[in-house]
N, C-alpha and C positions, 0 to 999 in steps of 0.2 A: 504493500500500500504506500508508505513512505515514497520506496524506491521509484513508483506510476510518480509520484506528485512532484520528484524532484525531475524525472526525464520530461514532463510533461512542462516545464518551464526553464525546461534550457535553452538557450538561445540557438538553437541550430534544428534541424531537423535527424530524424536519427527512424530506419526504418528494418525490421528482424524479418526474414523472411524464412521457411523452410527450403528443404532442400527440392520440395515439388514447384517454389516460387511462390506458395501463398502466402500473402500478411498477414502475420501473425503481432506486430505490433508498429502502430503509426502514431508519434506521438502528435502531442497539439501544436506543433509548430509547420510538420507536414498537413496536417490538415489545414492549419490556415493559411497557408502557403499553396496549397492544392486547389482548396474549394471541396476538396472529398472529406468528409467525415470519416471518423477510426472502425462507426460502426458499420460501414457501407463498404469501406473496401478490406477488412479484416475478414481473414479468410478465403479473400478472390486470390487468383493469380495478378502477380504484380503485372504481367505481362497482358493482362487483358485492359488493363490500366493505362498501361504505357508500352503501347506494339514496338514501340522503337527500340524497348531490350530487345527485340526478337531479332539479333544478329550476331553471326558468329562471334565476333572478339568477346562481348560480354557475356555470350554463356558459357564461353571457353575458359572465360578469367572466373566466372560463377562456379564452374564446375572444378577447379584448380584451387577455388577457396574450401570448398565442402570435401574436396578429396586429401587434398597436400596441407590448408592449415595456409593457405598462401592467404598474404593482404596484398590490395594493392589502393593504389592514390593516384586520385584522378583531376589533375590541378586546373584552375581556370587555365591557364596560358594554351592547354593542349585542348581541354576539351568542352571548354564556353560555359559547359552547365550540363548536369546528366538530368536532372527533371525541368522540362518546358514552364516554369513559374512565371507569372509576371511580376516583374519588381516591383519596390516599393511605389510610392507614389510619386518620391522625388526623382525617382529617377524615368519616371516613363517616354519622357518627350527624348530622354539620351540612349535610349539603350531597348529593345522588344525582350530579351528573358533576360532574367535575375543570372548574375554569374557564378557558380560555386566552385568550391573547392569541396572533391568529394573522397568520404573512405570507404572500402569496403573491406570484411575481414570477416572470421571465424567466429561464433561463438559455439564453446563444448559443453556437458551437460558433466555430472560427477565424474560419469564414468571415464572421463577425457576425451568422448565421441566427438566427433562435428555434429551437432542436429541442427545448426540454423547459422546464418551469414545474416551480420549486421553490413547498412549503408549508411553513414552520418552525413548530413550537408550543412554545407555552410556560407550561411550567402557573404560575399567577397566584391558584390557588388562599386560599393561606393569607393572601395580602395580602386578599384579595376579604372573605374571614370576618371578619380581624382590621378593616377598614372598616367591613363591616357591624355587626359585635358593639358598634364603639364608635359609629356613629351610632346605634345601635339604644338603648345604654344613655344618650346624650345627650338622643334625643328621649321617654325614657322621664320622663329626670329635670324638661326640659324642663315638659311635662304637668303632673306635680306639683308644681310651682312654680306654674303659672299656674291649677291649677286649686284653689290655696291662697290665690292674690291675693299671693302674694309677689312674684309677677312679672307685669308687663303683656306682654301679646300681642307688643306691635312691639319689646321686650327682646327676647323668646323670636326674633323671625324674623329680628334681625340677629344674633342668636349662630351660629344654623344656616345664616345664608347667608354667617357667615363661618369655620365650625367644619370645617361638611361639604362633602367635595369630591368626594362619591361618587353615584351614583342613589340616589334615596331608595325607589325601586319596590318592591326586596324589603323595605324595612324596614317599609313603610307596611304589606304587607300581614304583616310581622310583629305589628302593632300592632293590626291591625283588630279595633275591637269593634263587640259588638254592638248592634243597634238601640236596644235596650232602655238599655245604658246610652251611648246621643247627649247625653242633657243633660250630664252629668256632663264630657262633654269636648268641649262644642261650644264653649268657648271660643277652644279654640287647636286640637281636629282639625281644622275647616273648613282653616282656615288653613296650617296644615301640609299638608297635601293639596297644595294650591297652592302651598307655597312649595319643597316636594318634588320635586314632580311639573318645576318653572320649573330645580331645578339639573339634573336628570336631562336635561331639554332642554338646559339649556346645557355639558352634557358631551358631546355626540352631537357 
């Protein structure tokens, strides 16, 4: 009893599933975050819920938890968000799903069995915007520096490979312009791309 009131008010979402995929416990933060109630989808397959587990890597990795005892971590930068939420309210004009950072892992029963795999989430949301809004406005200012001669190129790519510690993926495609004006930022877009594209890699 305790134990329900303390997972039922912890700031994250956190969902037990058995080894056939049915929920078995949804606490109150997946449901307000859902729109599902604990008593409506406790006991369905998670998978009737949300088709989109229905693909090999996740039941690969599902079936690798319940047999080997394996966790694994599923961080915004790689994978946006494993439940379709919509975020808070501040955030809805910047962003269509809530971003998280998600765990999956084992839980054993006395006998040291696997009988069920925990998912915890964690919305990661407002850090994700507040990262991106200031590489976004970094690699803005960046630009107009270099494309003023105020700044040389290899300035600009050691500020950013030592500023930014995020993917630069959505910002890049923040920034895209168009064909027409290439010259105007073939200075340091080429560049950027690649120097971007090298931290995104080196965060995975």
């Amino acid at each position: 009893m305790i134990l329900n009131q303390i997972l039922d008010n912890i700031d994250w979402g956190l969902v037990i599933i058995d080894r056939e995929f049915k929920v078995r416990y949804w606490n109150r933060w997946m449901a307000l975050h859902s729109g599902i109630p604990s008593q409506e989808i406790r006991g369905s397959s998670i998978l009737d819920f949300y088709p989109h587990f229905q693909n090999k890597k996740f039941i690969r990795n599902f079936k690798a938890v319940v047999t080997f005892g394996n966790h694994y971590f599923f961080p915004q930068k790689l994978y946006g968000y494993m439940f379709p939420f919509r975020p808070d309210g501040n955030f809805v004009s910047e962003i269509n799903y809530m971003q998280q950072s998600c765990t999956m892992g084992p839980l054993r029963d006395e006998k040291k069995v696997i009988q069920y795999v925990y998912i915890s989430v964690k919305d990661v949301t407002e850090a994700y915007i507040y990262e991106t809004n200031l590489a976004s406005a970094l690699l803005t200012l960046l630009e107009k520096y270099v494309d003023k001669s105020e700044m040389p190129a290899s300035e600009a790519q050691s500020i950013l490979e030592e500023l930014l510690p995020v993917s630069g993926q959505e910002i890049l495609a923040k920034h895209a312009k168009p064909q027409k004006d290439k010259d105007t930022h073939a200075l340091i877009g080429d560049q950027l791309v690649e120097i971007l594209s090298e931290i995104a890699t080196s965060n995975r």
